[in-house]
Backbone atoms as SQL, in Angstrom:
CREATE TABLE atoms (id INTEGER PRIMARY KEY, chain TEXT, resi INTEGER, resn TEXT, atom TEXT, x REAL, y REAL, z REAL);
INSERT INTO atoms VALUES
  (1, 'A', 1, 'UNK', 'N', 120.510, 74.514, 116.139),
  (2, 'A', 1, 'UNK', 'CA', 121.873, 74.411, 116.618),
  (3, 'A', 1, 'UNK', 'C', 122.901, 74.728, 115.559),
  (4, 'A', 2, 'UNK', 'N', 122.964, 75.453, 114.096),
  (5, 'A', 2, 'UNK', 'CA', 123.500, 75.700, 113.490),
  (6, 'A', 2, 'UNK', 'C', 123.724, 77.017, 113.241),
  (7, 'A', 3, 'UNK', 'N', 125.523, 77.561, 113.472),
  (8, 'A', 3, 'UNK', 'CA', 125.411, 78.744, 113.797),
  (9, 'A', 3, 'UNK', 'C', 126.162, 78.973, 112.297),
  (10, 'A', 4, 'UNK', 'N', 125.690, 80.866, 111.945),
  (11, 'A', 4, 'UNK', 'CA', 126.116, 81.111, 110.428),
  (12, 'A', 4, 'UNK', 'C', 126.575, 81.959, 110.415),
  (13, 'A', 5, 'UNK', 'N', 127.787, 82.179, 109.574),
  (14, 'A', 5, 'UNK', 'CA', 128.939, 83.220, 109.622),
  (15, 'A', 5, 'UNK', 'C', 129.010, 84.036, 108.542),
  (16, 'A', 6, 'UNK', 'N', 129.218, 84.945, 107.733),
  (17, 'A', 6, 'UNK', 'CA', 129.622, 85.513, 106.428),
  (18, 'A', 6, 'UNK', 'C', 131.142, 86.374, 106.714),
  (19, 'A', 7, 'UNK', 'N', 132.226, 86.037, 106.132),
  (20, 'A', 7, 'UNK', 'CA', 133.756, 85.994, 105.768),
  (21, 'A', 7, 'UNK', 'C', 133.438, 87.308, 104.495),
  (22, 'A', 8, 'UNK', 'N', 133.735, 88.576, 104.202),
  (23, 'A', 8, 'UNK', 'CA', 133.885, 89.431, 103.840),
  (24, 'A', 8, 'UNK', 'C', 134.724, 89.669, 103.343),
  (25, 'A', 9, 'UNK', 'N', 136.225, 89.448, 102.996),
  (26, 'A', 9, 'UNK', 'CA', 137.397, 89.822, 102.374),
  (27, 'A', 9, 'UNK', 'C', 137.190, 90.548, 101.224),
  (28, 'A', 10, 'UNK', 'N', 137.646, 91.572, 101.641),
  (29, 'A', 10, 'UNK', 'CA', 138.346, 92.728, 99.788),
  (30, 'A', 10, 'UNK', 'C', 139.602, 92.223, 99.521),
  (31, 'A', 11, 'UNK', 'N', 140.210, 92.843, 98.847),
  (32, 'A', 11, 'UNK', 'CA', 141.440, 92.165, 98.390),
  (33, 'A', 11, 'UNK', 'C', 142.259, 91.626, 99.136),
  (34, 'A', 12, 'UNK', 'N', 142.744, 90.210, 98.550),
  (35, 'A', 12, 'UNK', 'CA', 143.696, 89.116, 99.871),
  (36, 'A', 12, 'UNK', 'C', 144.764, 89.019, 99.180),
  (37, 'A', 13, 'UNK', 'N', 145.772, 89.233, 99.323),
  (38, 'A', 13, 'UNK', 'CA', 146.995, 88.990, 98.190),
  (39, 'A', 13, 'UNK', 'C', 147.600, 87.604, 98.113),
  (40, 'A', 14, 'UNK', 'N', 146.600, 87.087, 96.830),
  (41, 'A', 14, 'UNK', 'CA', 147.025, 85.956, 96.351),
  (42, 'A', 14, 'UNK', 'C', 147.619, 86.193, 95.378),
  (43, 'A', 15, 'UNK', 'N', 147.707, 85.035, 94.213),
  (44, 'A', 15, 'UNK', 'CA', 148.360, 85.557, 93.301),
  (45, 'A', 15, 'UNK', 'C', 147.394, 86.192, 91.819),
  (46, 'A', 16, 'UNK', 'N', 146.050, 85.822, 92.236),
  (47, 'A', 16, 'UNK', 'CA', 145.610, 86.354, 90.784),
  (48, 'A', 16, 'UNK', 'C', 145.300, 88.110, 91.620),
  (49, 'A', 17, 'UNK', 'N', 145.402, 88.407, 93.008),
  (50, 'A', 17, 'UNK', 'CA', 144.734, 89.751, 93.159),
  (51, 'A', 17, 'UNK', 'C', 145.954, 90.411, 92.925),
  (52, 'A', 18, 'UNK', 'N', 147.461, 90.100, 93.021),
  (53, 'A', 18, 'UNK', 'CA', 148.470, 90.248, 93.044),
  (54, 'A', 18, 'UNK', 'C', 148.333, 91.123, 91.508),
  (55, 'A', 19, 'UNK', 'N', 148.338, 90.238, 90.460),
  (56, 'A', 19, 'UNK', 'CA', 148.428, 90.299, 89.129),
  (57, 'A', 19, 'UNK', 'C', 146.974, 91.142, 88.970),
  (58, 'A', 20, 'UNK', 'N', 146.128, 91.555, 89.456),
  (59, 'A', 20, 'UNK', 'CA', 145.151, 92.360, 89.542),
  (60, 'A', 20, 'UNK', 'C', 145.317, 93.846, 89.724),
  (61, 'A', 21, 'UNK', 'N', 146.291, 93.689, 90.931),
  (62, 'A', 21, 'UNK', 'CA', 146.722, 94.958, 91.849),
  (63, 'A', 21, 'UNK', 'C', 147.583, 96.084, 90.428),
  (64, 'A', 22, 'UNK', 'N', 148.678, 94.511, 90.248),
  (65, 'A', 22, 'UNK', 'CA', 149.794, 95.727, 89.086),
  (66, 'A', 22, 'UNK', 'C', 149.156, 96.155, 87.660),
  (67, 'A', 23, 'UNK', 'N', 148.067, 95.565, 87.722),
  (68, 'A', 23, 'UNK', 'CA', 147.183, 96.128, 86.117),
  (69, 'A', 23, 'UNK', 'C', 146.701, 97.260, 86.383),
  (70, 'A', 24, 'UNK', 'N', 146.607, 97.643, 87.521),
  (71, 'A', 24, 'UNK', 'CA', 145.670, 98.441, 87.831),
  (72, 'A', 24, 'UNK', 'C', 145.877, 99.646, 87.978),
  (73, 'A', 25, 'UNK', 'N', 147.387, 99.737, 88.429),
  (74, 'A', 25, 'UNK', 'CA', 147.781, 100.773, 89.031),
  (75, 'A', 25, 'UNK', 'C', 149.004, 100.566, 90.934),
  (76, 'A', 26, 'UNK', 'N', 148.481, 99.072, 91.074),
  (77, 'A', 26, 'UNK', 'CA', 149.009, 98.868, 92.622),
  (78, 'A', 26, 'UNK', 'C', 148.984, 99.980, 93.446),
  (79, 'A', 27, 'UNK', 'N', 150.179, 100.673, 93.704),
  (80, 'A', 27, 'UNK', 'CA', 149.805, 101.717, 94.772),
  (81, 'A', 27, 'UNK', 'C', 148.716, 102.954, 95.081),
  (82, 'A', 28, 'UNK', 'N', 148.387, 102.876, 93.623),
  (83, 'A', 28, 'UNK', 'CA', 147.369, 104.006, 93.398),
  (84, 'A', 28, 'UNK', 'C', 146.152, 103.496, 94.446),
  (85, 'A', 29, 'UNK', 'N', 146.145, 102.056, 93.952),
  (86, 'A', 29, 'UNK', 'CA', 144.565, 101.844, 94.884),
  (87, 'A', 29, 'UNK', 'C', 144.807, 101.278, 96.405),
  (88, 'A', 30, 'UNK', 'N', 146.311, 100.751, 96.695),
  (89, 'A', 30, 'UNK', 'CA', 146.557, 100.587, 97.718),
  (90, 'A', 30, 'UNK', 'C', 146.179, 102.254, 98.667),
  (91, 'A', 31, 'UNK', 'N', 146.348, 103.342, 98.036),
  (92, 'A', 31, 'UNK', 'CA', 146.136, 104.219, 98.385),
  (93, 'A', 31, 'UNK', 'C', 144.640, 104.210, 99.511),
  (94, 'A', 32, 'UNK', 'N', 144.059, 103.869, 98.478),
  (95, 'A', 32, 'UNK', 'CA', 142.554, 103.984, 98.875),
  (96, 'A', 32, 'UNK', 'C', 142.049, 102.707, 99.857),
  (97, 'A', 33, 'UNK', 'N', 143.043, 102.273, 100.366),
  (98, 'A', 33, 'UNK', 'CA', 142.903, 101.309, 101.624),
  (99, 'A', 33, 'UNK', 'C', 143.284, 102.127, 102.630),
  (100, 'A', 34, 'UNK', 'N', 142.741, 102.420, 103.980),
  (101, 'A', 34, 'UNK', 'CA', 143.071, 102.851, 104.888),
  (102, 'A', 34, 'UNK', 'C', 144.799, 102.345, 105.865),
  (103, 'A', 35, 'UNK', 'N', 144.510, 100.930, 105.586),
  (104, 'A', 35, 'UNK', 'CA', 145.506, 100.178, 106.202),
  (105, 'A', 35, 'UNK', 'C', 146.602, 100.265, 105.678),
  (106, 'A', 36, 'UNK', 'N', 146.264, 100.530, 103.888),
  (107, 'A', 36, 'UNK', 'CA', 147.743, 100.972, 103.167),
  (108, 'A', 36, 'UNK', 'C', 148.286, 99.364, 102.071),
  (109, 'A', 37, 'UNK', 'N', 147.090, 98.370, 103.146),
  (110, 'A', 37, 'UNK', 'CA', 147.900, 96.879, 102.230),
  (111, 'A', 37, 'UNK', 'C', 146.296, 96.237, 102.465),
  (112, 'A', 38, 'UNK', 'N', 146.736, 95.252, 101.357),
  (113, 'A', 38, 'UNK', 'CA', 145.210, 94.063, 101.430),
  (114, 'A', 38, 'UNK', 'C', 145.830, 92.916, 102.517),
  (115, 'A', 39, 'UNK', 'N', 144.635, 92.233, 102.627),
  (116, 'A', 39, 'UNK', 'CA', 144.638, 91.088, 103.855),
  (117, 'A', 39, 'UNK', 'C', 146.054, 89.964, 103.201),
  (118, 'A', 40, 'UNK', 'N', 146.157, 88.999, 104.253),
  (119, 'A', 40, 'UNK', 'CA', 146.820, 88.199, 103.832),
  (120, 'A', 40, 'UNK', 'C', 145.862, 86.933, 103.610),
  (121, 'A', 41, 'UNK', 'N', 146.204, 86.050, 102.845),
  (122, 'A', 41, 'UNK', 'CA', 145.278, 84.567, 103.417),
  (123, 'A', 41, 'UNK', 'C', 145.400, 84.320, 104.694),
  (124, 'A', 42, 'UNK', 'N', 146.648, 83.970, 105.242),
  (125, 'A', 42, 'UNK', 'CA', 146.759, 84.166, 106.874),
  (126, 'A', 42, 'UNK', 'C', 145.747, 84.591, 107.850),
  (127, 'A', 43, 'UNK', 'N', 145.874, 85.867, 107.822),
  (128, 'A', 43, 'UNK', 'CA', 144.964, 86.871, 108.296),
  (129, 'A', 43, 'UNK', 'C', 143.070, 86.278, 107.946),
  (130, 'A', 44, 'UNK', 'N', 142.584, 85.921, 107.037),
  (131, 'A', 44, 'UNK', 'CA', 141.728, 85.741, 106.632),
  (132, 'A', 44, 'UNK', 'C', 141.432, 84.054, 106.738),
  (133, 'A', 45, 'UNK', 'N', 142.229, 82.970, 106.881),
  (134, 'A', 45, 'UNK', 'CA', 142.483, 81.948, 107.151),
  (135, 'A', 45, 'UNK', 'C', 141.911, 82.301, 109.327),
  (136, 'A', 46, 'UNK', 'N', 142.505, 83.178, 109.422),
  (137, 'A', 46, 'UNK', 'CA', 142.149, 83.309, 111.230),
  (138, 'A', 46, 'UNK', 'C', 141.180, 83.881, 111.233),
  (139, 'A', 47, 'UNK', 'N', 140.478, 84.498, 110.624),
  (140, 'A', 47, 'UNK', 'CA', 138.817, 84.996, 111.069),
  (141, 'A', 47, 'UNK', 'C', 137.998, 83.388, 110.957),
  (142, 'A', 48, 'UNK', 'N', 138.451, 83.245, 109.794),
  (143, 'A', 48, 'UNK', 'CA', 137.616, 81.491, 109.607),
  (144, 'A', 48, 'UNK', 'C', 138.088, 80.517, 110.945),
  (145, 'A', 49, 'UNK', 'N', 139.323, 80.826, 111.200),
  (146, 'A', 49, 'UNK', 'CA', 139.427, 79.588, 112.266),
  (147, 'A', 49, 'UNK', 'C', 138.508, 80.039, 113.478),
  (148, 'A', 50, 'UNK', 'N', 138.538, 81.702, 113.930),
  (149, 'A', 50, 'UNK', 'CA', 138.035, 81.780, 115.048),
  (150, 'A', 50, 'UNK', 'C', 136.312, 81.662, 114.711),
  (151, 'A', 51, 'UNK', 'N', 135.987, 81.852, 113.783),
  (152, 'A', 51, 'UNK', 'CA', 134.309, 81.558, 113.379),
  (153, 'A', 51, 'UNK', 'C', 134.292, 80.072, 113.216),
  (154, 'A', 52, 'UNK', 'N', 134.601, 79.616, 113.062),
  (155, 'A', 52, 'UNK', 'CA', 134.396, 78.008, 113.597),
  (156, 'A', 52, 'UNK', 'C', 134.805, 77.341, 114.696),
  (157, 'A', 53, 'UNK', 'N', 135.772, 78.231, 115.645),
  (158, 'A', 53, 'UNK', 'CA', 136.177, 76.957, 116.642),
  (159, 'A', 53, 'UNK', 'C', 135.632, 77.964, 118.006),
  (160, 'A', 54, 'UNK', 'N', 135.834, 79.610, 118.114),
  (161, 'A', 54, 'UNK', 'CA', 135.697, 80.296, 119.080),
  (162, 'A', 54, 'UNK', 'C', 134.624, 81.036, 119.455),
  (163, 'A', 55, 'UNK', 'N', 134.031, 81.488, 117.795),
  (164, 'A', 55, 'UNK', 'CA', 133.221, 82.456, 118.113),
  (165, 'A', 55, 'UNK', 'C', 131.444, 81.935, 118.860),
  (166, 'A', 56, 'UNK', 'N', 131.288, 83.195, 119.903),
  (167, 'A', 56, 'UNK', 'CA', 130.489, 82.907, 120.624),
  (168, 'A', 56, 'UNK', 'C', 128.794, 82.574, 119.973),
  (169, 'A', 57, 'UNK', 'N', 128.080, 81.630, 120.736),
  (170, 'A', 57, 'UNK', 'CA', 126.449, 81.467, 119.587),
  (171, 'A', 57, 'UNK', 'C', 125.968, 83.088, 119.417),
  (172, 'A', 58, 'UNK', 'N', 126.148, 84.079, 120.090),
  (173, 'A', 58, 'UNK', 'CA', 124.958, 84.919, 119.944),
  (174, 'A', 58, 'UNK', 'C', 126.067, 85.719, 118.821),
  (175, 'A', 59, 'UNK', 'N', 127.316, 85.195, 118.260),
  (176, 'A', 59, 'UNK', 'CA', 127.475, 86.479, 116.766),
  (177, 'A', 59, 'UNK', 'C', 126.651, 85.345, 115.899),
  (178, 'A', 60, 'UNK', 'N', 126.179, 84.770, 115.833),
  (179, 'A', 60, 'UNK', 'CA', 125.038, 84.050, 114.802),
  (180, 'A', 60, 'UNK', 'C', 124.715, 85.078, 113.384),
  (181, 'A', 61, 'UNK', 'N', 124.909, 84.826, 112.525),
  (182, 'A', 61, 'UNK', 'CA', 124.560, 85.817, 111.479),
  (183, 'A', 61, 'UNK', 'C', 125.076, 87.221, 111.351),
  (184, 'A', 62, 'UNK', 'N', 126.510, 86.846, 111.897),
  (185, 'A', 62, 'UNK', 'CA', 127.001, 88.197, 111.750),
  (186, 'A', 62, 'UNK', 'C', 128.283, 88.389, 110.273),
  (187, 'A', 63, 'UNK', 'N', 128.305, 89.236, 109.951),
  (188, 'A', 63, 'UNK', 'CA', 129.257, 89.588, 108.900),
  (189, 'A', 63, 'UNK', 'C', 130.603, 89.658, 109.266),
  (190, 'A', 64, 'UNK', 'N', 131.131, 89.192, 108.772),
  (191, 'A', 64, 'UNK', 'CA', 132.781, 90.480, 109.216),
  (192, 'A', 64, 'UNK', 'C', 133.198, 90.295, 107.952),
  (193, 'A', 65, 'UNK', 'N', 133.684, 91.928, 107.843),
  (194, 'A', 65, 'UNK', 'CA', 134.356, 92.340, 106.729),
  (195, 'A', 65, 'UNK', 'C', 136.042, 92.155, 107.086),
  (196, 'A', 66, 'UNK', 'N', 136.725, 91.959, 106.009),
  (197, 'A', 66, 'UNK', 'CA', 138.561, 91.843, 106.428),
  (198, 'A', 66, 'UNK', 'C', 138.542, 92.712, 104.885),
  (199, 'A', 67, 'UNK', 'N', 138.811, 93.993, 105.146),
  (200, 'A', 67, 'UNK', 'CA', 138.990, 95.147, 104.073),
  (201, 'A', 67, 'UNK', 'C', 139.770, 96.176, 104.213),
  (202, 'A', 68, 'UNK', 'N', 140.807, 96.099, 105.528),
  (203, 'A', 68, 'UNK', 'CA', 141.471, 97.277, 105.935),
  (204, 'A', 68, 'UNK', 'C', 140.901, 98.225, 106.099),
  (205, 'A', 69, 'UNK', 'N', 139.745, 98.585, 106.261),
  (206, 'A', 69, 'UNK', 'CA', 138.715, 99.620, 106.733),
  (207, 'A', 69, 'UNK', 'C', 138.729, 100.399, 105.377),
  (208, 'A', 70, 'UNK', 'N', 138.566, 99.967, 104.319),
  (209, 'A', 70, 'UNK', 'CA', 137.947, 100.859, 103.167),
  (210, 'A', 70, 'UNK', 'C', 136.752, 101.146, 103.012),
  (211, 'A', 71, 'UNK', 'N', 135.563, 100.674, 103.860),
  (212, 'A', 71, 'UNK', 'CA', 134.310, 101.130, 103.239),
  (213, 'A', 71, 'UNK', 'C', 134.312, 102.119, 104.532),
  (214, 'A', 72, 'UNK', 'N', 135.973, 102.361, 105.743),
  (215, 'A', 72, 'UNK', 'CA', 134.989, 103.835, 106.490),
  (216, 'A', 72, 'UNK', 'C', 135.754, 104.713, 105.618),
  (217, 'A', 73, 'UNK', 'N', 135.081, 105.953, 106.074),
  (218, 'A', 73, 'UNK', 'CA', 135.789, 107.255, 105.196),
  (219, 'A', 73, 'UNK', 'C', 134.682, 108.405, 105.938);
C-alpha cells in the first residue's frame, strides 16, 4: 500500500541557483531551457502536493521531471 514518487527539478530559482545562474552566465544558459526560465518553488511545491494528495495508485514509480523541457531537443 505504499505508493513512490521521484520529483525531478533542474533549476528552481532559489536563492543559491539564483547566485548560480549570474556566475554563470544567466541568460546564456537560460537560453538552453526551452521554456526560457527555471521552475519556481511554487511550481515544484505543486507537483509534490499533487503526488501526495491526487495522484492516481497506478503512476506508482513514476518520475516527473520539472526542467522546462531541456532534456527534449
Amino acid at each position: 500500500g505504499i505508493l513512490a514518487f521521484a520529483v525531478c527539478p533542474g533549476f528552481t530559482m532559489t536563492g543559491m541557483a539564483d547566485d548560480y545562474l549570474e556566475s554563470r552566465g544567466g541568460d546564456k544558459l537560460l537560453a538552453d531551457i526551452p521554456l526560457g526560465r527555471v521552475a519556481t518553488p511554487e511550481e515544484i511545491g505543486t507537483i509534490a502536493a499533487f503526488l501526495a494528495l491526487d495522484a492516481p495508485p497506478s503512476m506508482t514509480g513514476a518520475v516527473l521531471d520539472a526542467n522546462g523541457a531541456s532534456y527534449v531537443r
